[in-house]
N, C-alpha and C positions, 0 to 999 in steps of 0.2 A: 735853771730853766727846765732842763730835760726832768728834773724829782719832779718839781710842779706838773710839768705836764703828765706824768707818770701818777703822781697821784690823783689828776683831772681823773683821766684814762682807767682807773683800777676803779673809783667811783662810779664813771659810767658805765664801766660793766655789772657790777654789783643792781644798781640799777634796772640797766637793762634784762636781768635777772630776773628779776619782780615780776616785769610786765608780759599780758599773755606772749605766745609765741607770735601770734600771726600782727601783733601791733609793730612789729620789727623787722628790718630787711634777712639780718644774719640769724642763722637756724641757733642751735642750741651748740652742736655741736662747734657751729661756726666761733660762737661765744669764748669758749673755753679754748679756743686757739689763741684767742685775742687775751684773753687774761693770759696764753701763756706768754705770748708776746711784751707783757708791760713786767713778766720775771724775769725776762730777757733783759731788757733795757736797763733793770735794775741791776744784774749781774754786772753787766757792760762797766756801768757808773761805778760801781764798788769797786768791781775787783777787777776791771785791766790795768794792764801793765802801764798805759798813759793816759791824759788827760783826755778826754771823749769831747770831739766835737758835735755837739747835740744836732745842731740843723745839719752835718752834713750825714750824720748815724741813722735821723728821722728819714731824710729823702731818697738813703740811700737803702732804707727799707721800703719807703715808697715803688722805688723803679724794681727792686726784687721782685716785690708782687706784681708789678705790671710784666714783668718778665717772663712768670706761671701762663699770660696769657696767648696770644698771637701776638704776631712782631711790628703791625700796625698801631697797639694801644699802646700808648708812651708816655713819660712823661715828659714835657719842654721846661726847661730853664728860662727865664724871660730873655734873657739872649737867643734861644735857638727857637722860640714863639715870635720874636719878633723879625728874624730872616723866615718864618714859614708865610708870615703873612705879605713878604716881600714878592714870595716865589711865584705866587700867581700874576703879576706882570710878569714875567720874563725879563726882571731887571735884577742881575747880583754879580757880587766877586765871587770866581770859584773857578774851578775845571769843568764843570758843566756835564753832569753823570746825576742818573738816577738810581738809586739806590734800593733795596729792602733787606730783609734777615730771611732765607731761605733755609732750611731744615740747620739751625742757629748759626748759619755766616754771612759776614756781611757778601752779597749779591750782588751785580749788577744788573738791573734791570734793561738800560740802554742810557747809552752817551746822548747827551745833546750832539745834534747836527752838526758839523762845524764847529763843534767847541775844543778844548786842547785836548779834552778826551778822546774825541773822536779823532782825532788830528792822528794821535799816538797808538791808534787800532787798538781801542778797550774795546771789547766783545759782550754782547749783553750774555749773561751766564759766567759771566769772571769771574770768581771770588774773591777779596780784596782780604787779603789775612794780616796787614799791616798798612797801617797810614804811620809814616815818618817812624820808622821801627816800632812804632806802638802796637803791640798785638790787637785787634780789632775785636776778638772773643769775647770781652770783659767790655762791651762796649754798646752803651743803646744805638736807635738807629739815630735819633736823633743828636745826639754825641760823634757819630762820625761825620755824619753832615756837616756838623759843626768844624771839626776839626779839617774837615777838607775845605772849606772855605776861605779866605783867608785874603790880606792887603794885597793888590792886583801888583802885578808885575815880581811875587814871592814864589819860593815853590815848594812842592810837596813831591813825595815820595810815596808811590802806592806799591806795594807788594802783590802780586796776582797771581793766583793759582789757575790753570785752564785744564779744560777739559781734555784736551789730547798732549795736555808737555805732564812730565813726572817733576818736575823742581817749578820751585816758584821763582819767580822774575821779578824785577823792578823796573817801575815807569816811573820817570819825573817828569812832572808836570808844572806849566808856570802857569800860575793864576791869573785869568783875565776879566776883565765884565763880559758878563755874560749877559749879553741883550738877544735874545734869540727872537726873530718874530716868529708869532705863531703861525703865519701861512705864507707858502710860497708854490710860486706857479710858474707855468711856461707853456709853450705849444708845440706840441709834436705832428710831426708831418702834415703842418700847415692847416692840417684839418681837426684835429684833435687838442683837446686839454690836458694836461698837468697840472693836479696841486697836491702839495703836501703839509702836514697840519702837523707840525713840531711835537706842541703841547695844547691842551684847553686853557686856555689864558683870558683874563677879562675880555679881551678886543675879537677873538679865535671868530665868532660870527659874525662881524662887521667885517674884516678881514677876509672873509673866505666869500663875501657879499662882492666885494670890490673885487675880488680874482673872478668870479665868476661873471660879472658884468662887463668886465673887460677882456675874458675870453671869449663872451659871446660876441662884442663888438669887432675881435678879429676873426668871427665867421669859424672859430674852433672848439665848438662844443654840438660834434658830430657824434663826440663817446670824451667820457671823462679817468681817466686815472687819478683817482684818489689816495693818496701812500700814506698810510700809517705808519708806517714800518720807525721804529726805535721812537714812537711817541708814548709816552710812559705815564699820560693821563692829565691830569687835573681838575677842571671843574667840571661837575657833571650837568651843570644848567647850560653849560657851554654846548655839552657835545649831545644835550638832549636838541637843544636849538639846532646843530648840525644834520643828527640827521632829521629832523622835521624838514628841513627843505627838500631832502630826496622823496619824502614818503606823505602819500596823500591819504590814507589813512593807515589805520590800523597802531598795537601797542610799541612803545621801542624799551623800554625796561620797567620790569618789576622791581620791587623790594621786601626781603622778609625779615623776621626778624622772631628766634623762637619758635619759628614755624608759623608765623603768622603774616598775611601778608597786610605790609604798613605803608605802601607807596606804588602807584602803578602811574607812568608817564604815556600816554597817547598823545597820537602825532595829531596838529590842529591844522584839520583843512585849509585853513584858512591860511592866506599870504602866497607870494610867486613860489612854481616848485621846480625844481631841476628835473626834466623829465627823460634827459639823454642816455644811451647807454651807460653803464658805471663799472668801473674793476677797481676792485679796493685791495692794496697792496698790504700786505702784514706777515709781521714776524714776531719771533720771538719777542721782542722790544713792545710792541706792542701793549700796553697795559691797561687794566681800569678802565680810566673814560675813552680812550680810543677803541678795547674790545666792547665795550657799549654801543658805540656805533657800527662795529663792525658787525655784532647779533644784529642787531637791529634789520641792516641793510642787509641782510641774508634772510633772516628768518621769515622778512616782507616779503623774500625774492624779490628785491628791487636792484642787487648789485650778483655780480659775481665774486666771489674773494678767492687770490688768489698768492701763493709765497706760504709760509711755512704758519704751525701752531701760535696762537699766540700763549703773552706770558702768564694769563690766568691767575688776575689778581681782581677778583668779583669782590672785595668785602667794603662796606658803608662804614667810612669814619667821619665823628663830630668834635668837634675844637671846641673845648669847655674851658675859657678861661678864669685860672684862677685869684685870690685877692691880690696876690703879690705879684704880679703880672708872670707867673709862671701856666701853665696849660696842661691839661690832661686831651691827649689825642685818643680818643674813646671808640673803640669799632662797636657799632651797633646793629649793622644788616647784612644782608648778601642779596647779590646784583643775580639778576634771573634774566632770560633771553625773552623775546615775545615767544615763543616755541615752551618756555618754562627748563629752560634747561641751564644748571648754575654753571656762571662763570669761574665762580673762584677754583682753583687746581686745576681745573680741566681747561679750561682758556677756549679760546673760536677756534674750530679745526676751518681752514680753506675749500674753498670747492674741490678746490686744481694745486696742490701741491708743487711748487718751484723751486732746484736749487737758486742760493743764492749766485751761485757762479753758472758759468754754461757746462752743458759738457763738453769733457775731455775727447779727441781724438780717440783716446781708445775708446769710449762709449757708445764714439756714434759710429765705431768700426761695430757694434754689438748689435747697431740696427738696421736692419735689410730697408735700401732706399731705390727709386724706380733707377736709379744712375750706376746699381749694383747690380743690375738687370742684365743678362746676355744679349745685345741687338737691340738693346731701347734706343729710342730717336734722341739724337742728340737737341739740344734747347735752341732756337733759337735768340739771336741776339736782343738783347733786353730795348725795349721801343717805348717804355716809359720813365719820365725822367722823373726821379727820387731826390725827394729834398734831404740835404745833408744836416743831420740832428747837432747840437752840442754834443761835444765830446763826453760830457758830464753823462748826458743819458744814454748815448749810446755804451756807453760803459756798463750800463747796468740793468744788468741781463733779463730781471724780473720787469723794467720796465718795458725793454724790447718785445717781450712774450705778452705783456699787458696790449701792448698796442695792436700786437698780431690781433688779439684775441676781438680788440675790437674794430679790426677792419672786419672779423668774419663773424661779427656779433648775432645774424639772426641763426646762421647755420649751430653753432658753438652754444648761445646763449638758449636754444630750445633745446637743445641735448641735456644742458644742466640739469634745469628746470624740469624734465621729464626723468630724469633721474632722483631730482627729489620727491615726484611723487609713489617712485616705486620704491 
C-alpha cells in the first residue's frame, strides 16, 4: 500500500511539474519538498530496521506538518471528532478542563466550574507536563483531550507545573459526566443580578433568556453582574446572540483573514434589550467566545469590565470533516474588537483591574483611610439593614467590588467613560 501510494505521489509531482505555476496551490519550491518527501517514505520502506506501518507513518506525518503551524490547527482521529462534536452540549466523561498548547505546552486555559478540576485547585495557566506518566510534549491537543477523558468513576493522573512552585506536582482526578449548564444565576442584595455563563453552548441564549426574565420578575435587575471568569468559549453564534441583547446598535466582532476582512457581526436592533447597569467579570480563563463578548460590551461602552487580563485566544477555526470520519481542525481568521483591536495574544485588558483575593492587612495598613485620621468623628451605628448574601458570593471578592460598583454606578460609571474618551 504505502509503494503504491508512493508511486501515485511521485507521479503527481512529475505532473504537477508540467503545469504553469499559478494553475497550482504549492510554489515550486513547495514542489520539491514534497518529491523530497515521497524519498523519504521510500527510504523508511526499504531500509528500516522493522516493518512500517503505512497509515500510522502517513498520519503521523500528517500531524507533523500541522504541528509547523499554530496549536489550534489539528488533526482529529474519528474518536476525538466525534467527543468534539459532543462538547458543544456540555455533555461528556472527563475532569472537565480546557485546555490549548501555549509556547508548545500543554496549558490550562480554565477548569469547568465545579468540575473535579476545579474541585482540586487547577489554576488556568498550569502546565500539565504529564497525563498518567505520559510526557505530554510529544502530544497533540487533541490526543490529550482524549486521553484525559475517559469511563466515569476512573482516574487519571495530571502532573502540573505552576508558576510560583519550582517542582511539579500530581493531581488525581476521578472522572465524572460532566453536565455543566451554561448559565447560572442568582440575586444579590435583593436588588441586583447575578449570572454566569460557563461556556457558549447550544442552549447558552435560551438560558441566559430565562435567567434574565426571572431576575426581572424578582424585581433584581437594578445592575447586572455578568462573570466570565474561567469560560473558555465555544460557539460564537452563541455569544454573538449574547451580546446582541446588551447592545442596541453598533458592530460586536470583526474577522480577518490574510489581512482581509471576511466577516463583520453587527448587533440587530431589533428584539427586547437589557438596558440595566452591567459589570462583566473576567479573568484569565476567559477565552475566545467569551473575550468576544467582553470587546464587545466594552468597546460599545455598554459594560464596565472588571477582574484581570483575559486569555487572548482571538484566532477563527473551521472543522473539515474528512472521508474516514477523521477531521482537520483548520484556523482560518482572527477575531477583531468593534474598536479593531486583535484579540488573539493580547486578550481584553478590564477597565478596573481586581485581585482575585482581597487585600491583605498589610495592604490596607499601606492606605491612609478617614479612620487613620487624628480626631475623625467616630461612625455612627449602622441604621440600615443589609441582606445577608450566600456564603458562595460573599466569598468572592471580585464579586463583592462588582456590586459596590454597581450601587455607585452613575458616580463610577461616568468617570470610566470620561476616561475612555481621553
Amino acid at each position: 500500500m504505502l509503494r503504491r501510494f508512493q508511486y501515485f505521489l511521485t507521479i503527481a509531482v512529475v505532473f504537477l511539474l508540467l503545469i504553469p505555476p499559478k494553475s497550482f496551490a504549492l510554489t515550486e519550491k513547495g514542489l520539491k519538498s514534497l518529491h523530497t518527501f515521497t524519498k523519504v517514505l521510500t527510504y523508511l520502506e526499504e531500509g528500516y530496521v522493522d516493518p512500517i506501518d503505512e497509515e500510522k507513518v502517513i498520519k503521523g506525518a500528517i500531524r507533523g506538518m500541522l504541528m509547523t503551524l499554530d496549536p489550534h490547527t489539528i488533526y482529529m482521529s474519528p474518536d476525538v471528532f466525534k467527543e468534539l462534536r459532543v462538547d458543544t452540549s456540555g455533555r461528556f466523561d472527563g475532569v472537565g478542563i480546557e485546555v490549548t498548547i501555549k509556547d508548545g505546552v500543554l496549558t490550562v486555559v480554565a477548569p469547568i466550574k465545579d468540575s473535579p478540576a476545579d474541585k482540586s485547585g487547577i489554576e488556568p495557566g498550569d502546565k500539565i507536563i504529564k497525563i498518567d506518566g505520559q510526557r505530554t510534549d510529544s502530544m497533540t491537543l487533541s490526543e490529550a483531550v482524549h486521553k484525559m477523558r475517559g469511563r466515569r468513576g476512573s482516574k487519571v493522573v495530571l502532573t502540573l507545573l505552576r508558576h510560583d512552585t519550582k517542582q511539579p506536582f500530581d493531581v488525581t482526578l476521578i472522572r465524572q459526566k460532566i453536565n455543566v449548564p451554561s448559565v447560572k444565576y442568582d440575586v444579590l442584595d435583593a436588588r441586583y443580578g447575578y449570572i454566569a455563563i460557563t461556556s457558549f453552548q447550544e442552549d447558552t441564549t435560551k438560558s441566559l433568556k430565562k435567567a434574565l426574565k426571572d431576575l426581572e420578575r424578582k424585581n433584581a435587575l437594578n445592575g447586572l453582574v455578568l462573570d466570565l471568569r474561567k469560560n473558555p468559549g465555544g460557539l460564537l453564534d452563541q455569544a454573538v446572540d449574547v451580546a446582541n441583547m446588551f447592545l442596541s446598535s453598533g458592530t460586536i466582532v470583526t474577522t480577518e483573514s490574510r489581512g482581509q476582512q471576511i466577516d463583520k457581526r453587527e448587533v440587530d436592533p431589533k428584539g427586547e434589550k437589557i438596558k440595566c447597569p452591567l459589570v462583566v467579570l473576567v479573568d484569565g480563563g476567559s477565552a475566545s467566545a467569551s473575550e468576544i463578548v467582553a470587546g464587545a460590551l466594552k468597546d460599545n461602552k455598554r459594560a464596565m469590565l472588571l477582574g484581570a487580563r483575559t486569555f487572548g485566544k482571538g484566532s477563527v477555526q473551521t472543522v473539515i470533516e474528512l472521508e474516514d470520519g477523521s477531521a482537520l481542525k483548520l484556523t482560518v481568521a482572527r477575531y477583531f474588537t468593534p474598536s479593531g483591536r486583535s484579540i488573539q495574544a493580547h486578550g481584553i485588558e478590564p477597565d478596573i483591574e481586581v485581585p482575585a483575593e482581597a487585600p491583605t492587612v498589610e495592604e490596607k495598613r499601606k492606605r491612609i483611610r478617614e479612620e487613620m485620621l487624628p480626631g475623625h468623628l467616630e461612625p455612627e451605628e449602622e441604621k440600615i439593614e443589609t441582606k445577608v448574601e450566600p456564603k458562595r458570593l460573599l466569598d468572592d471578592y471580585r464579586i463583592r467590588v462588582a456590586l459596590d460598583y454597581l450601587k455607585s454606578w452613575d458616580t463610577f460609571h461616568g468617570q470610566i467613560m470620561e476616561e475612555q474618551k481621553n
